[in-house]
N, C-alpha and C positions, 0 to 999 in steps of 0.2 A: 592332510593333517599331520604325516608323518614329518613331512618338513618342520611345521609349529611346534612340534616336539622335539626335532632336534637342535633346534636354535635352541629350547627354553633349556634342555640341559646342560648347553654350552654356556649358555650365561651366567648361568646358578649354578654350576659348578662347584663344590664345598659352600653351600650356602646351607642354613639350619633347615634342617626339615622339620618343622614343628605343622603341630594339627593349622596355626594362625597361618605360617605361610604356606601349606597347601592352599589352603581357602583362596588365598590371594591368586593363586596357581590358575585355580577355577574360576576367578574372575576374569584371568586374561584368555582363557579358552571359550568363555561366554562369550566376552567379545568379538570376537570370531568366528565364533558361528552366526552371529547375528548378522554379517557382514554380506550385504548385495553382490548376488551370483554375479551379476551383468560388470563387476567392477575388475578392468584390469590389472595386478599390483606386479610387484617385484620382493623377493628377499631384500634388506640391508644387512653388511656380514657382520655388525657388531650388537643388534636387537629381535626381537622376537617381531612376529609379524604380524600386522593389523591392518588392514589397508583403508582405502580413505573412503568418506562416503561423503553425501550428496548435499547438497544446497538447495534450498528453496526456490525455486523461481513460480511467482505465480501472476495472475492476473491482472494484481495491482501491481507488479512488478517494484514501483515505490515503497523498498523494506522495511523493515520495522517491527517492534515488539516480537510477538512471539515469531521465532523462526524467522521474523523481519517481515510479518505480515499484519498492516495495521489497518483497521477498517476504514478510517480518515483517506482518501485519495486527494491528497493536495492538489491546488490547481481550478477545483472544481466552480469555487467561483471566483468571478473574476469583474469587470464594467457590468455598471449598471443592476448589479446583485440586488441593490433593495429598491431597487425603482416601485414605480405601481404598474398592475396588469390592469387587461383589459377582462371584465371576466367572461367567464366560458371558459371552455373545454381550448388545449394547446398541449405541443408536444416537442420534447428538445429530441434530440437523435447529434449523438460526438461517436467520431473516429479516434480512439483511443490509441499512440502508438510510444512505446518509449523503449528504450536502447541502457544500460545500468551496466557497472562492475562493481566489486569490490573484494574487499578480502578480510582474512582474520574471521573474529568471533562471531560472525554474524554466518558462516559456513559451520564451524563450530556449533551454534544455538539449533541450525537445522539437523543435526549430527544424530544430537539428541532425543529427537524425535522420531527420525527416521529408521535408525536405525537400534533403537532403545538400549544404550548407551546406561549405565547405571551413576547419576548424577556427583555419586562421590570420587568418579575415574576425573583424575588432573590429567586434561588436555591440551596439548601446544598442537600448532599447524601452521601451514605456510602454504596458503588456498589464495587462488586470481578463480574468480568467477564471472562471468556476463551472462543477460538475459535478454530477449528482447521478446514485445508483447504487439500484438497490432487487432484491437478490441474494438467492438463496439456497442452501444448501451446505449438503451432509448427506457422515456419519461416521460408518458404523458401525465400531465395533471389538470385542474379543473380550479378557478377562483370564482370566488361567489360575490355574488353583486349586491346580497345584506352585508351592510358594515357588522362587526365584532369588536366591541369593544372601542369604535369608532376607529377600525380599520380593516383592510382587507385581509381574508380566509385564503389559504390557498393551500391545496393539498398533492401529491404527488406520491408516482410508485415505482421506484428506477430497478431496470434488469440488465444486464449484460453475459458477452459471451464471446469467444473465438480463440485463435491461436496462441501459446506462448513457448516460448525455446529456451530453455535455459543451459549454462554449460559451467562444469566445475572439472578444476584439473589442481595437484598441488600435493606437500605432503601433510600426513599427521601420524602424531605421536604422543600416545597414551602412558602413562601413571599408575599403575598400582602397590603401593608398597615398593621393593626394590626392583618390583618388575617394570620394564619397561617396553615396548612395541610400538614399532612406526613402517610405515609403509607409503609410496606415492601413488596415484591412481589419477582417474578421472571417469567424467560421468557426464552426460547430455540427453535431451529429453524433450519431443516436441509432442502435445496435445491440445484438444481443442476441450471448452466445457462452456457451464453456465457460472453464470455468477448467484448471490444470496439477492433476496429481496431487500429493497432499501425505499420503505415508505418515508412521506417529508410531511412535514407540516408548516405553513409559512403566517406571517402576521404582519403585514406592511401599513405602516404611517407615512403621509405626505402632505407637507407646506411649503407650498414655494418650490425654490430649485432645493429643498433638503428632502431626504425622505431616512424611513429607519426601518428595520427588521428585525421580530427576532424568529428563531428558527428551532426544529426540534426533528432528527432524523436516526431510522434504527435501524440494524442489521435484523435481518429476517436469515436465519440459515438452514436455507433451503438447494445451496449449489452443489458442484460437482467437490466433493472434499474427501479427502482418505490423507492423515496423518503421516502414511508410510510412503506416500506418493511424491516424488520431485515435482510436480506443478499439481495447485489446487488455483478454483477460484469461488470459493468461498472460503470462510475461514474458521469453520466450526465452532464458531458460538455466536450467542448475541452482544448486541454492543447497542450504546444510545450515544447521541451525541448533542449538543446544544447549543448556541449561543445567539449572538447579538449583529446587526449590519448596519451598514449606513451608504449612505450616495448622495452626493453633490452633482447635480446638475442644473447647468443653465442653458438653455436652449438658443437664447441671445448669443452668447458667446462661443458657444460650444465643450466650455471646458465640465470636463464629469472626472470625479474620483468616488469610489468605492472601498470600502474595507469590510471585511466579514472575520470577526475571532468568535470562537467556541472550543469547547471540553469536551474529549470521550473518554466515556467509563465502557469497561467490558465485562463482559460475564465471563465467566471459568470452564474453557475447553472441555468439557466431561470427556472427548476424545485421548488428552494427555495431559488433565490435569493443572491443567497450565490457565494463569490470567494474567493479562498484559496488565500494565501500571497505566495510569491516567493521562490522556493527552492533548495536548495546547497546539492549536495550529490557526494562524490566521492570512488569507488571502485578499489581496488587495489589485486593483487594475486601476489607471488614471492613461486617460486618453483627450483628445483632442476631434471635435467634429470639422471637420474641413469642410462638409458639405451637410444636406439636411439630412444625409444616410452616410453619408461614409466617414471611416474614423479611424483613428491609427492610436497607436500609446504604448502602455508597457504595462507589466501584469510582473506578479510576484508574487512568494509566500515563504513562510517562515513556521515551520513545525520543528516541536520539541517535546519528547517526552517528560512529564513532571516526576511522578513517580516509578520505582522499580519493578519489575517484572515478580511475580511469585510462580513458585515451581520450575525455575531455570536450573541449570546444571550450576555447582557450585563454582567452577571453575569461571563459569560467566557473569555470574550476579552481581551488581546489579547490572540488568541489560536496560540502558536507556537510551535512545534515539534521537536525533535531531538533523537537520536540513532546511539548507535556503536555497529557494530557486528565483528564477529571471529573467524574461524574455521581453521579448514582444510580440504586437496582435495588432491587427486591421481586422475590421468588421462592415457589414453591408445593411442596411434594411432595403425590402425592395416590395413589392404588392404580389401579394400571391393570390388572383381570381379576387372575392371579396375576402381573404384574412392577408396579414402580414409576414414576412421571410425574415431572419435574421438570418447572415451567414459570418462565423467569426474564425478567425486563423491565428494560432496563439502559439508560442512556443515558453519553455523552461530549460535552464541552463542550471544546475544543481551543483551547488558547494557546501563546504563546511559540514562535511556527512560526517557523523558518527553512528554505530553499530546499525548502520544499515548501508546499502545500494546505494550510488547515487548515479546520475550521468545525462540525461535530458529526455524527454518529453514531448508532443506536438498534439494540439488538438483541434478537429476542422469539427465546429458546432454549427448543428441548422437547426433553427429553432420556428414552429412556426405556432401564430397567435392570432385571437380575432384583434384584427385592425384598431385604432383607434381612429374615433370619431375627429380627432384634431391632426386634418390630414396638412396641415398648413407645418409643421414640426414634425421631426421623429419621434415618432414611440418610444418612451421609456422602458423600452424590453428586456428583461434579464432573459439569461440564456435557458433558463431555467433546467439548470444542470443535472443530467442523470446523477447518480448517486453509483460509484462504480466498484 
């Protein structure tokens, strides 16, 4: 501490000493104390010293809103999303793995939290981060064989859990009044946890090769979470989310397209305060049956945050998010004993990121379902996707 002391009088050197800029005085020694033992820093010889602190990496590693963590995991659905089941009891189980950088205010937005940061300090930085996550998350659900509404019920309760690594290296430099402190550092961090509960609710219609859906799923938070922590994987509050699907399939031709959009609203972190802004994200997959089970195509999604964050640092506000990803997927059905197999292999290539992560994605889904009676055709099987 006696270093931080003699930089701050080197700087302010013939500067007024008034009761206002003590205050200031003691906002730059706040922040420093607040600052992660585990971080290694350096002097710079013309500022006072602040050293850099940590970035979020977490479960869903696809960042976003607060701290860059959105409850929405893109990706999730994809072929086949509003087809119809067969009903009874069925279970997806996905290998979750994805690889992300990024830099700026999205290191910044975690700063904030981590390290409680007082949201009126004007912060610059110059932060490269990667993460990588390698998860998995199982959903069994159950559709009922009374129509509702003259359509299928289907209900579901997704959990997840395992490794993730994240790593932040770079500088920053804090604001207060004529004070100023900057420091470069770095920080990485490997744990395992749970994720929140994510029960679903489904509604499927079908005519012909068309079918439609709409859908209703909510964050439960019940995971492994602490604020102060570099990887969480849940996200300390709840969240809903909602919307509508659709699928085109012909069985004659083999040609199928999908698309699934919906909105999340979140509830207000009571951990820090904090509620993320409203968000648009919709998922689509179009493929091709080459055979009566196997299939090839391409899969995509497009999320964008609508509104603003509340309770951000001022420095960041508004914090809004968006990303497009791209890939491709081959899929399998095959008879499992008396129920049906899906196995589906899908990748995502991410661009056009703002204030969050982007970089790519892979997901190996098995999905397994009671059989359908029309063994003459594939089963219109959605993957029926954990909730991650």
């Amino acid at each position: 501490m006696s270093s931080l002391r003699r930089h701050e009088q080197t700087a302010n050197r013939g500067d007024d000493m008034s009761p206002n800029h003590s205050a200031k005085r003691r906002v730059i020694l706040e922040l420093y104390q607040h600052l992660p033992g585990q971080l290694q820093f350096k002097c710079l010889p013309t500022a006072t010293l602040l050293a850099i602190a940590a970035l979020l990496a977490t479960s869903k590693i696809s960042w976003a809103d607060e701290g860059g963590v959105p409850f929405w995991l893109s990706g999730q659905f994809g072929s086949l999303a509003a087809a119809p089941q067969e009903p009874g009891w069925a279970i997806g189980i996905i290998n979750y793995y994805a690889s992300v950088s990024a830099s700026g205010n999205v290191g910044a937005a975690r700063l904030a939290t981590i390290n409680k940061l007082p949201q009126s300090v004007n912060v610059n930085l110059n932060v490269s981060l990667s993460g990588k996550s390698d998860l998995a998350f199982a959903s069994p659900s159950y559709t009922f064989a009374t129509p509702v509404f003259g359509g299928q019920l289907g209900v579901s309760l997704g959990i997840g859990g395992g490794p993730s690594t994240p790593a932040l290296s770079g500088t920053r430099t804090a604001r207060a009044g004529p004070l100023t402190v900057s420091s470069q550092g770095q920080i990485s961090e490997t744990r395992g946890g749970v994720s929140d509960l994510y029960p679903g609710v489904t509604l499927r219609w079908n005519s012909g090769v068309n079918s439609w859906m709409v859908y209703g799923m909510g964050d439960i938070p019940t995971g492994t979470y602490n604020s102060s922590q570099l990887v969480n994987f849940g996200i300390g509050h709840g969240a809903m989310d909602g919307g509508v699907g659709y699928t085109y399939f012909d069985d004659k031709t083999g040609h199928e397209l999908s698309v699934v959009t919906g909105l999340t609203y979140n509830l207000v972190n009571p951990s820090t305060n904090y509620q993320n802004g409203i968000d648009w994200h919709l998922d689509w997959g179009a493929s091709q049956f080459l055979t009566k089970q196997f299939q090839v195509g391409l899969v995509g999604y497009f999320y964008r945050q609508l509104t603003a964050d509340r309770g951000c640092a001022q420095a960041l506000c508004p914090f809004e998010s968006q990303v497009i990803g791209v890939g491709p997927q081959i899929g399998y059905l095959f008879p499992v004993g008396n129920m049906q197999g899906y196995l589906n292999l899908k990748g995502y290539a991410e661009f056009d990121a703002q204030s969050r992560a982007a970089g790519y994605n892979i997901w190996l889904t098995f999905a397994l379902s009671p059989a359908s009676p029309a063994t003459e055709k594939p089963s219109m099987l959605t993957k029926s996707p954990p909730r991650n």
